[in-house]
DRENBA-811535 format. One record per residue (C-alpha): residue in three letters; chain; x, y negated, z. Coordinates in Angstrom, 1 decimal, m for minus. Example, Ala and Ser with C-alpha at 12.3 -4.5 7.8 and 13.67 -1.06 7.14 Angstrom:
2
doti_lofi_xx_yy_zz
ALA_A_12.3_4.5_7.8
SER_A_13.7_1.1_7.1
This chain:
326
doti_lofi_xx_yy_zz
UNK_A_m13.3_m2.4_m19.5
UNK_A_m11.4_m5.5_m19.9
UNK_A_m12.8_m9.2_m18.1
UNK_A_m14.2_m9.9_m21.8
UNK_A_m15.5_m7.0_m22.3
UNK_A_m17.9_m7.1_m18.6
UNK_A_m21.4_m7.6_m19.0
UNK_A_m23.4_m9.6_m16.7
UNK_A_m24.1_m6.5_m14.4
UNK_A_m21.2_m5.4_m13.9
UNK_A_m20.0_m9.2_m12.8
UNK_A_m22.5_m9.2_m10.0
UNK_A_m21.3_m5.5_m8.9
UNK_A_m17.9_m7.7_m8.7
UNK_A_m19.9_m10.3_m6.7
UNK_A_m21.2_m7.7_m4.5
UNK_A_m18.1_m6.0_m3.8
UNK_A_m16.1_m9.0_m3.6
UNK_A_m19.0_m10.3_m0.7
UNK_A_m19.3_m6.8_1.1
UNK_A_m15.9_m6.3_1.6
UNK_A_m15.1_m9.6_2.8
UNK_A_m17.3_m9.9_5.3
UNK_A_m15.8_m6.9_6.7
UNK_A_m12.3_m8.0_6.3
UNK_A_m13.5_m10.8_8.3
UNK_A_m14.7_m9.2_11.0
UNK_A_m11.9_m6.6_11.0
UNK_A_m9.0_m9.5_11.4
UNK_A_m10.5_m12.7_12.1
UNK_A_m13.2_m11.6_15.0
UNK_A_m12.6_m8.5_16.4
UNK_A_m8.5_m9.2_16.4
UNK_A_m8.7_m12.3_16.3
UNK_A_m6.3_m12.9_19.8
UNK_A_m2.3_m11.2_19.3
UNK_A_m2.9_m8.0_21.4
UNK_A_m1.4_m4.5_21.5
UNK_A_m4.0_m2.5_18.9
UNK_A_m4.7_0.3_21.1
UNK_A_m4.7_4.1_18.7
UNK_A_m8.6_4.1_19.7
UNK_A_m9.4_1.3_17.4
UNK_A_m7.2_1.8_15.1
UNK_A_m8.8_4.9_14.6
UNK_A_m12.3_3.8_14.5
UNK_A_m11.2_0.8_11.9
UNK_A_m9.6_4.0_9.7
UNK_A_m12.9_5.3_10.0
UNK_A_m14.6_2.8_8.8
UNK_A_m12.6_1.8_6.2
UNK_A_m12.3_5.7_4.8
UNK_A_m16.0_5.7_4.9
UNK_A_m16.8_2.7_3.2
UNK_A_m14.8_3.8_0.4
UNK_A_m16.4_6.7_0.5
UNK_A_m20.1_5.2_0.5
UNK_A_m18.7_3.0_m2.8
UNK_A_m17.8_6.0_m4.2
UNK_A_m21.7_7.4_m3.9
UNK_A_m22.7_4.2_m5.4
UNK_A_m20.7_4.4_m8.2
UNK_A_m21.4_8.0_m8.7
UNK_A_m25.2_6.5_m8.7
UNK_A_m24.4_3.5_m10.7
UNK_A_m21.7_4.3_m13.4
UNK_A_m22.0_8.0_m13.9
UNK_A_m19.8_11.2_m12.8
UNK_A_m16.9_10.0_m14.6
UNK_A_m16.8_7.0_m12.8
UNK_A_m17.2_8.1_m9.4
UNK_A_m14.5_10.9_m10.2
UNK_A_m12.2_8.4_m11.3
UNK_A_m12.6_6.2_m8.5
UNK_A_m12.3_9.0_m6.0
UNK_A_m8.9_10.3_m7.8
UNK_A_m7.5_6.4_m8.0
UNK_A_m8.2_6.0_m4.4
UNK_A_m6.9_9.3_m3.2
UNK_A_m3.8_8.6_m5.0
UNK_A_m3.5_4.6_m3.8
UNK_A_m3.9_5.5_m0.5
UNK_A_m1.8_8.4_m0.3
UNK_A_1.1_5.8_m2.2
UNK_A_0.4_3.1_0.6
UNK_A_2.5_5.8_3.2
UNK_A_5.5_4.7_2.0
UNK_A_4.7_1.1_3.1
UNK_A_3.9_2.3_6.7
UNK_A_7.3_3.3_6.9
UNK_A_8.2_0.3_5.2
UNK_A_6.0_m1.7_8.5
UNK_A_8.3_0.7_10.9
UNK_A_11.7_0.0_9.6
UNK_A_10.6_m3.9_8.9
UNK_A_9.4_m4.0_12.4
UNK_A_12.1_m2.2_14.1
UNK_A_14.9_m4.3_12.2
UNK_A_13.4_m7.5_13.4
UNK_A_12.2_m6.6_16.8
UNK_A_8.8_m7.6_16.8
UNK_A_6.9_m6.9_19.9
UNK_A_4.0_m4.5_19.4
UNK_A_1.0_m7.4_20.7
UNK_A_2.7_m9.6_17.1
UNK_A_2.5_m6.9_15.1
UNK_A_m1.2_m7.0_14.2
UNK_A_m1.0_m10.9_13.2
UNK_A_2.1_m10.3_10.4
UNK_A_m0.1_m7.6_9.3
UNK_A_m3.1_m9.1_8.9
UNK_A_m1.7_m11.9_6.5
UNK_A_0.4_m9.5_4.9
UNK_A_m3.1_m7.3_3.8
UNK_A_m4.3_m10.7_2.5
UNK_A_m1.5_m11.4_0.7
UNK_A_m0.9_m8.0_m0.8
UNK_A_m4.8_m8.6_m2.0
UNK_A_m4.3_m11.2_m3.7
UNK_A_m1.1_m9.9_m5.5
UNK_A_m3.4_m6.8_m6.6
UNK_A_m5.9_m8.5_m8.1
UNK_A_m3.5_m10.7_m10.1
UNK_A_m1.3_m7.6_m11.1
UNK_A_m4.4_m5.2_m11.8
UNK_A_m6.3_m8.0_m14.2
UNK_A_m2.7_m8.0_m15.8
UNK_A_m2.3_m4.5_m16.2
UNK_A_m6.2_m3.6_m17.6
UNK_A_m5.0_m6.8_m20.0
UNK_A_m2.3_m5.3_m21.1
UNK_A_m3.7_m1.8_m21.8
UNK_A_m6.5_m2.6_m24.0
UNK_A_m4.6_m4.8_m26.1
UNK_A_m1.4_m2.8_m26.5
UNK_A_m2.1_1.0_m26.3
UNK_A_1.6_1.5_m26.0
UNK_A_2.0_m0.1_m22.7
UNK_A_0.7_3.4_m21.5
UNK_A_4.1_4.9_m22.6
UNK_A_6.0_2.2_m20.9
UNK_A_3.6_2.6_m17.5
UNK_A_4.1_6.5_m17.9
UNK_A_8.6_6.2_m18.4
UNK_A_7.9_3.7_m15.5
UNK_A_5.8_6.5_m13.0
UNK_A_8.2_9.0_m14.0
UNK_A_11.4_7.1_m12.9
UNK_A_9.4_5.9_m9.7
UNK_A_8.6_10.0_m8.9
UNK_A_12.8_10.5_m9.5
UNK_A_13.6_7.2_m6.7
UNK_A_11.1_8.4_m4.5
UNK_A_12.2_12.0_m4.1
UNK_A_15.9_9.6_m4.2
UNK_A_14.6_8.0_m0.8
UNK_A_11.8_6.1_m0.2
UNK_A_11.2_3.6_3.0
UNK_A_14.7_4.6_4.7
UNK_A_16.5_3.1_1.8
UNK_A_14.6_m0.5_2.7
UNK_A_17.6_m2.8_4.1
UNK_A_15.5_m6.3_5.3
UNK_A_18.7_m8.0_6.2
UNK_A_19.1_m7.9_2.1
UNK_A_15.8_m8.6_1.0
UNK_A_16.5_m11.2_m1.7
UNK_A_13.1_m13.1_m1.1
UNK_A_13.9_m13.7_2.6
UNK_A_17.5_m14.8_1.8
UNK_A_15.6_m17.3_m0.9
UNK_A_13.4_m18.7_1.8
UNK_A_16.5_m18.8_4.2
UNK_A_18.5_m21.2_2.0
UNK_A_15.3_m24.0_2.3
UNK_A_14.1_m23.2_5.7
UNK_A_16.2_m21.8_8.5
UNK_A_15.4_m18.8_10.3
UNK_A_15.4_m19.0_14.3
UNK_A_16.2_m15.4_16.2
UNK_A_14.0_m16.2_18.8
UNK_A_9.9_m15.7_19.2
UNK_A_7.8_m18.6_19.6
UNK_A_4.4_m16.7_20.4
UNK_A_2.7_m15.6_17.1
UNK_A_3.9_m18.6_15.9
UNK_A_5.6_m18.2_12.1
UNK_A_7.0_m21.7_12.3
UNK_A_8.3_m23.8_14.7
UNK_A_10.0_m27.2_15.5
UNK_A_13.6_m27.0_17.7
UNK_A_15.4_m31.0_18.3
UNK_A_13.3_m32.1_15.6
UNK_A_14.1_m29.1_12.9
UNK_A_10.9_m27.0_11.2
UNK_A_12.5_m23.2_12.0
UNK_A_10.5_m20.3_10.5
UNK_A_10.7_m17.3_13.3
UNK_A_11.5_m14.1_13.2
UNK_A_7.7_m13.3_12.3
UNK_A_7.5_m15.2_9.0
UNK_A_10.8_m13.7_8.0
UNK_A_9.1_m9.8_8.9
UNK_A_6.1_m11.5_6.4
UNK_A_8.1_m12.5_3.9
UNK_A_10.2_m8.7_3.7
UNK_A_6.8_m7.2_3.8
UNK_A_4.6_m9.0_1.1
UNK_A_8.0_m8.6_m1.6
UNK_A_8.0_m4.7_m0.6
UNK_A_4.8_m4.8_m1.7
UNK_A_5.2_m6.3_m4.4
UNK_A_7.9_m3.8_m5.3
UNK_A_5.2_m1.1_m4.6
UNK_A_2.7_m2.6_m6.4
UNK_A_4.7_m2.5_m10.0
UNK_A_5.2_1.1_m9.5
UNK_A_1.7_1.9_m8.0
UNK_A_m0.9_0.4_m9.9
UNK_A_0.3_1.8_m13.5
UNK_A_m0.6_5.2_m11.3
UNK_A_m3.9_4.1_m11.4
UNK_A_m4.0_2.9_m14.7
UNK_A_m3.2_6.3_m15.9
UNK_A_m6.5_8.1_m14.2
UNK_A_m8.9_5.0_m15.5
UNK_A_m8.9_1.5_m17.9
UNK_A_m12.1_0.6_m15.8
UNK_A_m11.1_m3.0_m14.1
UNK_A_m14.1_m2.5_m12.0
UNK_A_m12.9_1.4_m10.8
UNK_A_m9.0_m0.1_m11.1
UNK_A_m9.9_m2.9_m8.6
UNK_A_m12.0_m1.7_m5.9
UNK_A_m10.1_1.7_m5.6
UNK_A_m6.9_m0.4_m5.3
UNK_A_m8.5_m2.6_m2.8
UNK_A_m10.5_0.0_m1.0
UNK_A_m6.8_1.6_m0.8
UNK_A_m5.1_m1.6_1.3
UNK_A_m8.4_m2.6_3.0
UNK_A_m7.5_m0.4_6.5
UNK_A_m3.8_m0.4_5.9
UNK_A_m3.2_m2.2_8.9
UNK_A_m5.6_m0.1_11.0
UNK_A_m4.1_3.3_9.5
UNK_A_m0.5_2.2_10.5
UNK_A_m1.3_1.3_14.5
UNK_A_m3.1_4.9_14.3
UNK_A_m0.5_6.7_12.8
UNK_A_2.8_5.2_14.0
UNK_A_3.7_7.7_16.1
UNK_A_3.0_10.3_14.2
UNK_A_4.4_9.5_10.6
UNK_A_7.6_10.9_10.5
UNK_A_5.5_14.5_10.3
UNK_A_4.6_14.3_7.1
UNK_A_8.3_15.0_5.6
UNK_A_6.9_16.9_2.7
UNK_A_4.5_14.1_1.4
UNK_A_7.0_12.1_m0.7
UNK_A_7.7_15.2_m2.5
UNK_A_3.7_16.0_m3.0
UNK_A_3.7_11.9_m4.6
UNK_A_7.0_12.1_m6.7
UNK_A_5.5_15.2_m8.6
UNK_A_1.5_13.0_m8.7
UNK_A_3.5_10.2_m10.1
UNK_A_5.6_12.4_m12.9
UNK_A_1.8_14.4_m13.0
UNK_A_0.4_11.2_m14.1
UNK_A_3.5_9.6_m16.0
UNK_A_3.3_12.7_m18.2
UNK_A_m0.6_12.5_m18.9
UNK_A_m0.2_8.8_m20.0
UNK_A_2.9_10.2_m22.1
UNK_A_0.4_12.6_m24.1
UNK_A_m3.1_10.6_m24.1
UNK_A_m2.6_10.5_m27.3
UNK_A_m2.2_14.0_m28.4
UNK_A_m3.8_15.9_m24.9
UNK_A_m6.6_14.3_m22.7
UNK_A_m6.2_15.4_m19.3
UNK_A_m9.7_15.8_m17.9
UNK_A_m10.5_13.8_m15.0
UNK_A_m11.3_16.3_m13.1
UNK_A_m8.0_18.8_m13.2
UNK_A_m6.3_15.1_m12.5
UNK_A_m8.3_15.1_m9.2
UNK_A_m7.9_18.7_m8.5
UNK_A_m3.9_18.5_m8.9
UNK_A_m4.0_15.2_m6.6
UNK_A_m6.1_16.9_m3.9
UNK_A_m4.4_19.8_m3.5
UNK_A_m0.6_18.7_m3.3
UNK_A_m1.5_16.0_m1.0
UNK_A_m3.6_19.0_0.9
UNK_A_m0.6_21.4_0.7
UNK_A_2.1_18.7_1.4
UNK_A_0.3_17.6_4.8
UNK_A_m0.5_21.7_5.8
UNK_A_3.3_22.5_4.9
UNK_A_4.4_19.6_7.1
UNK_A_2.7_21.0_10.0
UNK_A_3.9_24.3_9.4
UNK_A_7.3_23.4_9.0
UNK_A_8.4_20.7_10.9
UNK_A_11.5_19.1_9.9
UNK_A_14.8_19.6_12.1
UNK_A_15.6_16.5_14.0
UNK_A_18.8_14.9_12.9
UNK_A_22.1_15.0_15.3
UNK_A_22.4_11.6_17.4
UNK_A_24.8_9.4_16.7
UNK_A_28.1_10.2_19.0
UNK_A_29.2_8.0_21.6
UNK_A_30.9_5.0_20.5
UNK_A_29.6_4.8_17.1
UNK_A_27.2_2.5_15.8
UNK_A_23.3_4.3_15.2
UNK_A_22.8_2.6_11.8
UNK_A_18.4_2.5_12.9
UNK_A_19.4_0.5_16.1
UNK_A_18.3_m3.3_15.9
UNK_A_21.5_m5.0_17.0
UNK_A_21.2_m8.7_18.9
């Protein structure tokens, strides 16, 4: 389903969504965290929760709405968006860590940083659908592109993020300079006269072009389980919605999970290979969700099981390359 091809129910499920899910993203980062504070793991859990379960209540409605198919396509699209949007927690980490920014800030970049990786979806996914149902071969160029992604990722994902080279922030830089100090949760401030941006706009800036970065590679995942702009959209959406809340929750715990980048590289080349062949072999939708589930299932069990070694520090005298240097 394309924009010109949506009927006039399927508009007001947009309307409803579009409503529903605002209102909560309102409350979520505009009243309930409204003041900069530390997020304590307690609520961040209990925002996860909610957000997991509200995906998981639109998934009953669309099962009730649009069919099996539909719901079973959302469910795989949203398993497969969310298990993608680890990478930018580590991204958060290594952004945070590089520019020092004290844990009571960190909800306030974040929360601009969901909105603004919102808006990018949208525009990208309405794109995408576009692009799909009026050239068929863009699913061979989205599948070489998931393919090459799988190959970086297994490469190195978040670790190979340096923010001191992120071309968008050195762009900004050139027009508006970039002050090392904190001015409370400001992002801009005015020093003898001079409009500064600090250290928290420049950790907003790396963030949203990371994302955009990881939205080019992740949404044509998505496109390969469904054309639906309706189950692209919301499962995408659904996906970012408790981002923030899923990072203060599991911050201190991410660096477990060793074996999940492996689990995505082979769900991207899974689903760059079924876009490769959709002409020749339809994948059902349901082995799709089944191969999903289980390697995410099996990645998190065998990172438990196997914990990975910890690295050697860094002898005295040399310089740690992860320390944040004044």
């Amino acid at each position: 389903m394309s924009v010109a091809e949506m009927t006039e129910r399927e508009l007001w499920m947009f309307l409803g969504f579009t409503v529903v899910v605002g209102f909560m993203l309102y409350v979520d980062l505009f009243l309930v965290n409204r003041k900069a504070r530390v997020i304590t793991i307690k609520s961040a859990l209990i925002w996860s929760a909610i957000w997991i379960g509200t995906a998981l209540l639109f998934n009953v409605f669309v099962y009730y709405e649009l069919g099996t198919v539909k719901a079973l396509e959302f469910l795989t699209a949203y398993l497969i968006e969310k298990a993608l949007s680890v990478d930018n927690l580590f991204v958060f980490l290594v952004v945070f860590s590089y520019f020092g920014i004290p844990p009571m800030y960190q909800p306030r970049v974040l929360r601009w940083g969901i909105i603004g990786a919102i808006i990018m979806r949208a525009i990208l996914i309405v794109i995408g659908v576009e692009l799909v149902h009026a050239f068929n071969w863009m699913l061979y160029v989205f599948g070489i592109i998931l393919i090459i992604t799988a190959v970086k990722l297994v490469q190195g994902g978040a670790e190979s993020v340096d923010p001191g080279q992120n071309r968008m922030l050195k762009l900004v830089s050139r027009y508006i300079p970039v002050t090392t100090q904190f001015h409370e949760e400001k992002f801009f401030t005015r020093i003898k006269g001079v409009l500064y941006a600090t250290p928290l706009f420049a950790t907003l800036i790396v963030i949203e072009s990371t994302d955009l970065m990881f939205a080019l590679d992740s949404i044509p995942a998505v496109l390969g389980i469904s054309h639906d702009l309706f189950i692209v959209y919301t499962s995408n959406i659904f996906a970012i919605l408790g981002l923030r809340a899923l990072y203060f929750a599991l911050a201190g715990v991410m660096q477990l999970f060793h074996y999940l980048k492996y689990a995505l590289a082979i769900i991207l080349g899974f689903i760059g290979v079924k876009m490769l062949v959709h002409d020749f072999f339809k994948i059902p939708i349901e082995i799709a969700l089944g191969v999903v589930f289980g390697l995410l299932v099996l990645a998190v069990v065998a990172s438990l099981l196997f914990p990975e070694k910890k690295k050697e520090e860094a002898a005295p005298g040399k310089d740690n390359p992860g320390e944040n240097k004044e």
